[in-house]
N, C-alpha and C positions, 0 to 999 in steps of 0.2 A: 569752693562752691558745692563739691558734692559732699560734703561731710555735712551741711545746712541740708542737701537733700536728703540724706541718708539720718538726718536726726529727725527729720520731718515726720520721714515713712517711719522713725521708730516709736513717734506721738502717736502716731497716729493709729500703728498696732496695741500701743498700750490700751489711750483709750477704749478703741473696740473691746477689748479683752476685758476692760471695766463694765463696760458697759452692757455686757453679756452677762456679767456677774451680778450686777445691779438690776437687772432686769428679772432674772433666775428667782431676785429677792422679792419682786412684785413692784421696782422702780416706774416711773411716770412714764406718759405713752411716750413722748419720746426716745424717750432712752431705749423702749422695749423697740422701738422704730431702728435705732444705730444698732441694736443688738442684731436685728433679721439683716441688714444690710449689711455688716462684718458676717454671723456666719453665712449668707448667699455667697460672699467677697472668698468665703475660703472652701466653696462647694466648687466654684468657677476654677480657683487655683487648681483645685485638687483633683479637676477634671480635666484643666489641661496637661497636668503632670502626666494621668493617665494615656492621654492622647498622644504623647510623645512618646511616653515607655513601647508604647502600642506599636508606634512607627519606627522603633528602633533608632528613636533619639536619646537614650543615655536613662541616666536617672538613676536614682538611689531607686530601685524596688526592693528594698528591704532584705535578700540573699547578703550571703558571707561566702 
């Protein structure tokens, strides 16, 4: 059951990733619609990462 969920979530990164591409190209409104909604989708990620690092909850912060 989680490998259907885990193939789900990996559709569904693709498309976005498409869809920001296709868009970048001058794609239909829609598409330019999944495109703002994937990159807000990776502003939100990338801001809770922050919020964790913040709190001294782990995280890759990019040092070696």
């Amino acid at each position: 059951m989680i490998l259907y969920v885990l193939i789900g979530v990996l559709v569904l990164a693709v498309a976005g990733c498409a869809s920001v591409v296709w868009a970048a190209r001058g794609g239909p409104r829609w598409v330019r619609a999944v495109a703002t909604a994937t990159l807000l989708g990776g502003e939100v990620v990338r801001a809770g990462r922050r919020r964790s690092v913040n709190r001294g909850g782990g995280g890759d912060d990019g040092s070696d």
